[in-house]
Every structure is written in structure tokens, then in C-alpha cells.
N, C-alpha and C positions, 0 to 999 in steps of 0.2 A: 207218625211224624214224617215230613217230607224234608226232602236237605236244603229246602227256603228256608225249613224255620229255623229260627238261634237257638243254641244248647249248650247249658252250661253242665258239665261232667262233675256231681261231689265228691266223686272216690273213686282217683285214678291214683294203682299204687307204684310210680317212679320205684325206683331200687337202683340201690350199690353195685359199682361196678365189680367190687370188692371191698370189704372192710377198709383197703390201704387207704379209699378216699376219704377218710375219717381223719386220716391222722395227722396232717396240715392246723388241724383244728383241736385239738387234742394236747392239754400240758401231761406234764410226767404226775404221776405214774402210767396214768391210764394210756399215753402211747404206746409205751413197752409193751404194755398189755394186751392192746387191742393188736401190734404190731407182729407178737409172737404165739397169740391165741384166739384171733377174731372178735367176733363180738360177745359171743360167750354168755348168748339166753339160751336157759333150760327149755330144752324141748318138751311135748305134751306126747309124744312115744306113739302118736297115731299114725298111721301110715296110707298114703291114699294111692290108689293104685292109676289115677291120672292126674298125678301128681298134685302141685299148686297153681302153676301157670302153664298157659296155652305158650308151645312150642315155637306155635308161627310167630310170634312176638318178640322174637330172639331177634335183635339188631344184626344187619349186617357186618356190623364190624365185631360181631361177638358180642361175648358176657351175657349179662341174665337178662330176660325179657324184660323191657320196660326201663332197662341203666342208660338209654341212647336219648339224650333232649330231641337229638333232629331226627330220629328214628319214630320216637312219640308222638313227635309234631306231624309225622307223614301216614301213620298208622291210624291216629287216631283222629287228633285234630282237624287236619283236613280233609281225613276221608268222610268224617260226616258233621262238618261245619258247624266245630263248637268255638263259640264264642269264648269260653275261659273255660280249664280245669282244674279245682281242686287238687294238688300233691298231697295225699295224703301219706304216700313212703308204707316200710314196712317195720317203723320201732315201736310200736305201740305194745307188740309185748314187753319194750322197758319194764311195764309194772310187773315183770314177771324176777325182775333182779333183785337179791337181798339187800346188795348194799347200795343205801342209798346216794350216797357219794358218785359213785363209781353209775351209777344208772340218770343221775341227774347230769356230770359231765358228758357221756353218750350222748345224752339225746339235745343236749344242748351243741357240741359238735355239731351232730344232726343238721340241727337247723341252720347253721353257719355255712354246712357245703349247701344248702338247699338255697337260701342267702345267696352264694359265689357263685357255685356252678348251673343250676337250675333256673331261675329265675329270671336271670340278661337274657335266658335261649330265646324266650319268644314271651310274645304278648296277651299270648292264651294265658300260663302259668300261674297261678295265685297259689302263696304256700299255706302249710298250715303249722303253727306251734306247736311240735313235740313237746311234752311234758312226763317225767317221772313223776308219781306223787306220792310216792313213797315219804321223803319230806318236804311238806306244803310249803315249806317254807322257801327252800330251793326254788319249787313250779313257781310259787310267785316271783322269785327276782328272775324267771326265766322270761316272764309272763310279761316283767316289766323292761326287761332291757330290747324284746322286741316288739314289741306290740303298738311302735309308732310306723315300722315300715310299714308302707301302702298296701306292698303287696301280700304282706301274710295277714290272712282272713279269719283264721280260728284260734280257738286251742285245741290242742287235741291228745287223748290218753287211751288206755287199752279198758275194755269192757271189765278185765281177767282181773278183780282188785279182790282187797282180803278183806272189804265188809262193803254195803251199799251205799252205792255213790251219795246218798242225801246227808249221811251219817257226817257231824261236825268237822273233825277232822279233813274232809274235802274242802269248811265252809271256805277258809282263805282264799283258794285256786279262784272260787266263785266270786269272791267278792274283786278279786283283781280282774276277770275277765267283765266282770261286770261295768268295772272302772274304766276299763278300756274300751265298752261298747263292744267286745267280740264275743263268738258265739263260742258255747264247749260244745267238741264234737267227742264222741266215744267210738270204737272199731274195736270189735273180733280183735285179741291178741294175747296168746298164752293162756286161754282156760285148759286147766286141766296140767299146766306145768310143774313141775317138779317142785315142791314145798307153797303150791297155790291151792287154794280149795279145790276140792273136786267140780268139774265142769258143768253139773248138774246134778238135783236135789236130788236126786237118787242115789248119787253117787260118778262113779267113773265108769264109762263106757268101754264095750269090749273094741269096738270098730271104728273107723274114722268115718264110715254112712251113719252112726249114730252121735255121735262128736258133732260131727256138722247139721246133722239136722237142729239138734237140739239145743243149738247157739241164741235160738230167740229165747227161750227161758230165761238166760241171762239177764239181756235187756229187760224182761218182764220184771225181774227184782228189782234193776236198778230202777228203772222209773217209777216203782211203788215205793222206793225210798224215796226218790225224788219231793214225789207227791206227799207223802206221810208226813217225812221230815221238816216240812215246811220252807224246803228250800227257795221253791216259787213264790213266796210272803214275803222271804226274807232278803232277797235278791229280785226284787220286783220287774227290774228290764234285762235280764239272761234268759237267754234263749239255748235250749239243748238240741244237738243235732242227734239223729240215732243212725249210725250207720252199718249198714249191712247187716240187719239187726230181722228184715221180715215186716212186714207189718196187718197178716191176716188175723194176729194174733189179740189187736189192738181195740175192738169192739167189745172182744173178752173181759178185757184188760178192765175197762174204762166200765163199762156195765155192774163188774162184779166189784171195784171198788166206790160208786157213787152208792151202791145197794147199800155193802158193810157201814159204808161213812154215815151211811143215817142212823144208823144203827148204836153205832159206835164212835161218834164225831168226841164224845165226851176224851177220850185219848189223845185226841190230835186238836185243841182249843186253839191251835193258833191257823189253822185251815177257816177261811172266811167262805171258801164256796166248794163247789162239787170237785172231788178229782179231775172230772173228765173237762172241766173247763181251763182247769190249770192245763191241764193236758194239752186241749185246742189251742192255747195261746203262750202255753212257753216252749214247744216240743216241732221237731220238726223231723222228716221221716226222711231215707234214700231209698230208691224202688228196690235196686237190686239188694238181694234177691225176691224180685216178684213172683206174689204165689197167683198162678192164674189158672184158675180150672178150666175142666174140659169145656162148661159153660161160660159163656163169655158173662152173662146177666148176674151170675152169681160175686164175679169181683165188683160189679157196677154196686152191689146189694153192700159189699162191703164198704167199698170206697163211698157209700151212701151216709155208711154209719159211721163215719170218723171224718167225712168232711176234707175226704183227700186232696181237693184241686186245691185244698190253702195250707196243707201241711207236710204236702208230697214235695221231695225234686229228686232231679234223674240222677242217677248214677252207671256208671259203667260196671264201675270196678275192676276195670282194663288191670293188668291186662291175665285176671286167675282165669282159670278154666270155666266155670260157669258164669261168667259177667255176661252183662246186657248188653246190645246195642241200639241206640234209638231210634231206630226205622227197625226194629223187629218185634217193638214191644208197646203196648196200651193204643192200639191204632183203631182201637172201638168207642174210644173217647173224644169227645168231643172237642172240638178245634180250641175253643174257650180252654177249656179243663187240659188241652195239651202244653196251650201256650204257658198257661202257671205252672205244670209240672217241671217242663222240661226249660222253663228259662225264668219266667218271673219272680218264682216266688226265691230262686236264690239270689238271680238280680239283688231284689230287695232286702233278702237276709246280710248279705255280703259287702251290701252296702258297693256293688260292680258298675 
């Protein structure tokens, strides 16, 4: 990519300057709460020895990388000429909270300071709807009391849930994002936290190199509930985002379930065609973290097989330690296939 072309960013994760700016927004109890104990999500006890976020990211005026509007806007935004970026924030491990009460006003807060403070800074900004789903019932009136501002583009929940996304219980959230025209987005958030299943089918990992590798597994379940469940039948114009989820994993994925489904369609009678077509057309992918081999031919091979240039868009994921930036990444791809990646197809998703 060259800095001509437009770029929209879908997972750029803004952060608290501290909890305190929560609590404007925030009735009793949960001020107190938040006011005398933070935000109070169980940690997943891994520890990374370069940390979560890159250093340089650190606003001049202090606090955590990524809390500064006009810091973002000179860091990111204009240093490589993105049209609009996704706030995706960092509560998505909400679903890692028991009560549900107390996890559905957070993240409702949330979006209020995102609403106030975020959003006036600049003209890049599009937010996204935090959601607990702990109780569905809650995400929908969260779903509905914002989901006419312009500016917020999604919904959005943590990957780290205590069964797969397709499973009824979610169906509400879907059927209101559905009603509203916007997209569910899901992110990395709490697997592996304290009273959440273990991070993966094996179990729990000794290291955070294995925690973090192993994050696309996740996504692999949920999307095969997705598919299974009938969610894509039953909510016919929702669209899923998957973010920072991988996606070399995705040919896998979509091969070995179109195989079993012939096999085994008699299970799932309310599926009218192949997994992998529900896939192509309700599923949408963020690059980072892009898996790019030594051979450049070989991602082309993949990105063959899943029909990347219509289900790809860029992400940064500004501003963790490993994020991408778009003049450093997919520059073997065709001008066509970069223009969809890197702006149109969220253009069009996002409705920008």
C-alpha cells in the first residue's frame, strides 16, 4: 500500500486514561465500585515479557498508549492516511465478569465516554457497541438505545464466552443487530480467566507464547457454531466480523466442515447449503494478525482458497506490540485485491 491510497483501520484499541473516566457515566453502585476498585476483570495469569502494548505509543501527555484522541489522530491516522478507524477499546473481556448487572452497566458506561469523549475528536473515529452477554436481554436494550447514532458501526463482544457463539441464547443480541442493520464484531478478551473455560481444547497453557498463539482455535469453534447452529438461516442479513482471530486457519476450517456436512447434513436440517458458502457471505475477516510465510506464493495459495479480496479488511490493532501497519504488510497483492482489503470492503460493510 502506498499513503495515496485510503485506509480504513478495524481494530484500533483506544484505552482509558484510567478507570476514573468511567465514572461520570456510571449510577450507584457501580461508581463506588469502580471508584474504589477499578474495573475489577479477572485476569487470565499469563504474563508476556513484551508486555501488551508498544511503548512508543505512550501520549505525550502521559497515561497508557492509545488514551490520547489527538495523540491517535497524529500517530496513527495521519501518519498513514486512514480515512476512518474502528474504536474497538479494551472491554471485551466484559464477558469475563459474573455478574451480570455490574458487567452490562460497565460496558454500557463504556460506550457513553466513547459517545462524549471520543468521538467529537475527529472525523476519522467510528465507535463500536460494547456489549456483555451475559444477559441477552440487557445487550439488547444496549443494542437499542444506541444503535441510531451514525457514528457507531458495530456491536461488539469478547471471543472468551462460556459456550459457542451460535448457541440460542446469543440468538436475541443477533436478531437486534440484525434489526439495526449492524455488523457483530467479536475480539480476543479473557480466555482463559478466572471461572471461564479453559483457553483451549486441551486445556490451559503453561506460557503466554502459547495462550497467544492458540487464540485462533477459539474463533474456529465459534464459527462452527455459527455455521452449525443455523444462525446464518436464521438471521439471513448479519454479518460477523472476526477480529484478530488469524485467518490461515480458514481453508481448514471451511474444507473439513463442507466434507462432514455431506456426510452428516441429516443433524443440522435447517442448513440449506455448504458451510463454506455461509461462511463466504456472512463472515468477514481482519488481517492482523497476518500469517505470512517465508514464501510470499504460498499466502497468495491461501488467500486463493477463501477468496480473501472480498472477505479481508485491514486492521492495525494499534497500538499492542505486534500490530500491523499498512505500508508494511500484503505489498505482493494486487492493486485491485489491496484497494478491497485495505478500504472497500469495510467502506461497504460499515455502511462509511
Amino acid at each position: 500500500m502506498n499513503k495515496e491510497m485510503k485506509c480504513i483501520d478495524v481494530d484500533v484499541h483506544n484505552d482509558l486514561k484510567s478507570p476514573q473516566e468511567l465514572l461520570p457515566y456510571l449510577s450507584e453502585p457501580w461508581r463506588s465500585r469502580v471508584a474504589s476498585s477499578g474495573l475489577g476483570f479477572p485476569g487470565h495469569g499469563y504474563w508476556s515479557p513484551v508486555g501488551v502494548v508498544r511503548k512508543d505509543c505512550i501520549p505525550p501527555s502521559g497515561g497508557p498508549s492509545a488514551s490520547d484522541p489527538d495523540y491517535l489522530v497524529k500517530d496513527l491516522v495521519e501518519q498513514f492516511n486512514m480515512d476512518k478507524v474502528i474504536l474497538t477499546g479494551n472491554l471485551t473481556n466484559s464477558s469475563t465478569i459474573h455478574d451480570p448487572d455490574y458487567a452490562a452497566a460497565l460496558v454500557s458506561a463504556y460506550n457513553d465516554h466513547i459517545v462524549a469523549d471520543w468521538l467529537p475528536k475527529h472525523e476519522s473515529f467510528r465507535g463500536s457497541i460494547t456489549v456483555a452477554p451475559q444477559d441477552p436481554s440487557l445487550a439488547v436494550r444496549e443494542i437499542d438505545r444506541l444503535a441510531d447514532h451514525p457514528a457507531m458501526v458495530q456491536v461488539l463482544m469478547g471471543s472468551a464466552q462460556r459456550a459457542g457463539l451460535g448457541q440460542r441464547q446469543f440468538h436475541p443480541i443477533y436478531e437486534a443487530a440484525e434489526r439495526h442493520g449492524l455488523p457483530i464484531a467479536i475480539h480476543p478478551g479473557g480466555e482463559g480467566a478466572a471461572g471461564m473455560p479453559a483457553p483451549t481444547p486441551a486445556g490451559y497453557p503453561t506460557r503466554y507464547l502459547e495462550w497467544h498463539t492458540c487464540l485462533s482455535q477459539n474463533y474456529m469453534a465459534h464459527l462452527t457454531s455459527l455455521v452449525c447452529e443455523g444462525v446464518f438461516e436464521k438471521f439471513p442479513k448479519l454479518k460477523f466480523v472476526m477480529l484478530e482471530g488469524g485467518i490461515a486457519w480458514l481453508p481448514h476450517l471451511m474444507w473439513r466442515l463442507d466434507k462432514n456436512y455431506k456426510a452428516l447434513r441429516s443433524s443440522v436440517p435447517w442448513l440449506k447449503r455448504l458451510p463454506s458458502e455461509y461462511i463466504r457471505e456472512h463472515c468477514m475477516f481482519s488481517t492482523q494478525p497476518i500469517e505470512e510465510p517465508d514464501d510470499p506464493k504460498q499466502l497468495i495459495s491461501i488467500f486463493d482458497m477463501i477468496d480473501a479480496e472480498n472477505i479481508l479488511m485491514f486492521s492495525s490493532d494499534y497500538p499492542h506490540w505486534d500490530n500491523d501497519m499498512p505500508t508494511e504488510i500484503l505489498k505482493r497483492l494486487s492493486s485491485e485485491a489491496r484497494q478491497k482489503i485495505f478500504y472497500d470492503n469495510a467502506k461497504a460493510l460499515y455502511r462509511i
